[in-house]
N, C-alpha and C positions, 0 to 999 in steps of 0.2 A: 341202465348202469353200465354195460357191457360196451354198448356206443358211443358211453364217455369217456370211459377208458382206452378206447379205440381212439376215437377223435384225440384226446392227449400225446397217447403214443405215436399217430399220426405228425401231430403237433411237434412233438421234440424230435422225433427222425428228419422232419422238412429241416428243422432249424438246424440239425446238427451238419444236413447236407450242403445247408447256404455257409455253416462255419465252417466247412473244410474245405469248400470253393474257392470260399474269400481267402482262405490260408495259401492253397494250392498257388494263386494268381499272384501272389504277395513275395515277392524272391529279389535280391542284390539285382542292381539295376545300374546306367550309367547316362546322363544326361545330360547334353552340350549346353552352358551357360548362354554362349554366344555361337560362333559360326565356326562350325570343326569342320576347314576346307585343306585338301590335300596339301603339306609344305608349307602349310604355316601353324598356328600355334592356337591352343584354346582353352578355355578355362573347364572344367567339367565337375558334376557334381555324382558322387558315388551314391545312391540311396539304399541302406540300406536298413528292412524294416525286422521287427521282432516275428517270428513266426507261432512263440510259444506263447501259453496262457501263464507257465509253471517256473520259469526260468525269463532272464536275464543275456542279452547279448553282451559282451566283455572283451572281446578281440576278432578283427577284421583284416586279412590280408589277401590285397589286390596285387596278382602278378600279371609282369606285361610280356608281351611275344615277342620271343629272339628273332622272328626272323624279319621284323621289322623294329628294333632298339630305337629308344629313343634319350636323345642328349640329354633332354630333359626334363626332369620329373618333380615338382615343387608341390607339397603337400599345403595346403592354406589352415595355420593353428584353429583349431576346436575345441574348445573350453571342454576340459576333466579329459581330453585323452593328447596322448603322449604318439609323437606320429614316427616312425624308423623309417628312413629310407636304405635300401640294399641296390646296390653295384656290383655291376657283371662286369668283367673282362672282355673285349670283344674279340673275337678271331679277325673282322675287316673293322677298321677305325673308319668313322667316319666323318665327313667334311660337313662341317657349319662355319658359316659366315666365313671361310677361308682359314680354315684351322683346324687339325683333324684331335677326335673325340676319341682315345679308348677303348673307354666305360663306358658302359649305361645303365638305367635304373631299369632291375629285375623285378622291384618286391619292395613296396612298399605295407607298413604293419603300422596298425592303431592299437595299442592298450589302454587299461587302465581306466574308464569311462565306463557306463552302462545305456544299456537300450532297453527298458522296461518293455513287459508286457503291453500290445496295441499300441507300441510308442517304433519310431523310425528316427531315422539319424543322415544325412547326409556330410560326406566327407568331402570336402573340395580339391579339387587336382588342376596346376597349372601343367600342360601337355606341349613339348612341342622339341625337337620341330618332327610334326608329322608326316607320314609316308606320303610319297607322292603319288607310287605305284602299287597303292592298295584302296580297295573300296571301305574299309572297314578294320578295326582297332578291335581284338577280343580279349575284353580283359578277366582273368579267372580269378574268382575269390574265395576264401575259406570263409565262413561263418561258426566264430566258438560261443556257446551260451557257458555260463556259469555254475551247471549242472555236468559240464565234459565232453555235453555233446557238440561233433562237429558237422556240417552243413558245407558237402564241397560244391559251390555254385561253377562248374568247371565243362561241362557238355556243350560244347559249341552248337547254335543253330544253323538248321538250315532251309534254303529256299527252298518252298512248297513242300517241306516236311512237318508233322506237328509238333510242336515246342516241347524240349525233351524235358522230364521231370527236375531235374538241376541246372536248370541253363545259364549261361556265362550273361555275362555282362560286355553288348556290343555295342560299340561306338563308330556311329554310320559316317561316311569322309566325302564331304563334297566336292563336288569341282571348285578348283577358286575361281573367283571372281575375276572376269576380263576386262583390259583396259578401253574398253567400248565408251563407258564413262567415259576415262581421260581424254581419249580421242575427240568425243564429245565436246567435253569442254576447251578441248583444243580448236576445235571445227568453231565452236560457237564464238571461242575470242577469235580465229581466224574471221569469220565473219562481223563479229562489233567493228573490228579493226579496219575491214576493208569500206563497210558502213559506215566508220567514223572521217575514211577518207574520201569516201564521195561525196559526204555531206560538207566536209571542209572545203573540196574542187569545187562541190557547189556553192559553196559559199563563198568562195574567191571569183568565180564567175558571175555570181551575181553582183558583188563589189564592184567588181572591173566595168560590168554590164552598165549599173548604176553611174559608175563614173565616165563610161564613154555616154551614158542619156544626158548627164547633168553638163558635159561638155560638149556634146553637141545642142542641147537649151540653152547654153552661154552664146556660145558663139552665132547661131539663129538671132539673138535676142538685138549680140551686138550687129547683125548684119541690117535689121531691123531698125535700128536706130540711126545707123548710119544711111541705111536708103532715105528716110522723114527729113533728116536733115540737105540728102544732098536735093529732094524732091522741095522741099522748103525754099531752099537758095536758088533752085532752076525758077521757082515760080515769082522769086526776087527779082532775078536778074530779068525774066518778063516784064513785071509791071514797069522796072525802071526801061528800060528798052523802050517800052509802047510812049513811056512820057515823055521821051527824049525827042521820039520821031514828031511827038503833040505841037512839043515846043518848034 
C-alpha cells in the first residue's frame, strides 16, 4: 500500500516537473516570415503563447530599439484584436528612399482579444527598412493576462550565456543577398549572345562556303561541256580531212 502511494506520488511530481518545463520553454517569441536580410524589409510573425492554466492573455506590447528606429512598422489586422501603433520623435531623422523620416515606431500594443489557456496567437509585423549595421533586432514585450498579471519578456540574450528566465524576443539579420546571380545571368546572356553570333558567322560561312562549291560545280560542269563539244568538232574536222585527202 505504501508503494503505491509512493509510485503515485512519484507519478504526479514527474508530471508536475514535465509541466513546468514545458511552461518554462513557452515565452513571446519572434519569427521571420520570409528573409530578414540587413536593409531591406521583412514580414515577421510575433508568437506569442499562454503560460497560465487559470487566466487568459488580453494585451501584448512589442517595443522596438531606439538605437536602431525603424521607418517602418505595419501591424497585419487580427481578427478580435485591435492593434495601436506608437511614434517616437527622432533626435537623427533618417533617410529612406531619398527622404528624410522623423518618427519612428516605438511600441506597437494589441488589445481586446484573448489567448486562452494551452492556446498561442501570433501577431504579424511588416518591418523595414532594417539596419544595416546591426546583426540582430531585440524586440521587448509585455505580456498582460486578464487576472493583472504582467509578464515582462524584456532580458536581452546573450552568446554562450544561459537563456535568462524572461528573455526578449530576437530577430537574427542576415547578410543580403549579392548580385553574383545577376552577374550570373549577365555572364550567361553575355555568353548565349556571343554563341548566338558564332553560330550565325557560322552560318554565313557555311552559306558563302555552299555557294562558292555550288559555283565552282557550275562552272567545272560548264567547262566540261564545252571541252565534249570542242573534242567532238576536232574529231569532225578529222574524219572530214582524212575524206578529203581519199578523194
Amino acid at each position: 500500500m505504501n508503494i503505491t502511494r509512493v509510485s503515485v506520488a512519484g507519478a504526479a511530481a514527474a508530471s508536475t516537473v514535465l509541466l513546468f518545463a514545458g511552461t518554462a520553454f513557452a515565452h513571446v517569441g519572434v519569427q521571420p516570415v520570409g528573409s530578414a536580410e540587413k536593409g531591406g524589409y521583412a514580414t515577421v510573425n510575433v508568437k506569442v503563447p499562454n503560460e497560465r492554466d487559470n487566466a487568459s492573455t488580453v494585451k501584448l506590447e512589442v517595443s522596438f530599439p531606439a538605437d536602431h528606429p525603424l521607418s517602418s512598422v505595419m501591424p497585419q489586422p487580427v481578427p478580435g484584436w485591435k492593434a495601436d501603433v506608437t511614434k517616437t520623435k527622432l533626435d537623427k531623422p533618417l533617410k529612406v528612399h531619398g527622404r528624410e523620416i522623423d518618427e519612428a515606431v516605438s511600441k506597437v500594443t494589441w488589445s481586446g482579444g484573448k489567448i486562452g489557456p494551452g492556446e498561442f496567437q501570433q501577431f504579424p509585423l511588416s518591418l523595414g527598412q532594417l539596419p544595416e549595421d546591426a546583426d540582430q533586432l531585440v524586440l521587448k514585450a509585455v505580456q498582460t493576462y486578464d487576472n493583472k498579471e504582467v509578464v515582462r519578456w524584456i532580458e536581452e540574450p546573450k552568446e554562450g550565456e544561459e537563456e535568462p528566465e524572461h528573455p526578449a524576443a530576437v530577430l537574427k539579420l542576415s547578410e543580403p543577398a549579392g548580385d553574383d546571380h545577376h552577374g550570373g545571368s549577365a555572364d550567361a546572356a553575355k555568353s548565349e549572345t556571343e554563341e548566338t553570333a558564332r553560330a550565325d558567322a557560322g552560318h554565313e560561312s557555311g552559306t558563302t562556303a555552299a555557294g562558292d562549291t555550288a559555283g565552282s560545280d557550275t562552272t567545272a560542269r560548264v567547262l566540261g561541256v564545252i571541252g565534249i563539244i570542242v573534242g567532238v568538232a576536232g574529231a569532225a574536222f578529222g574524219i572530214l580531212a582524212g575524206r578529203r585527202r581519199t578523194s
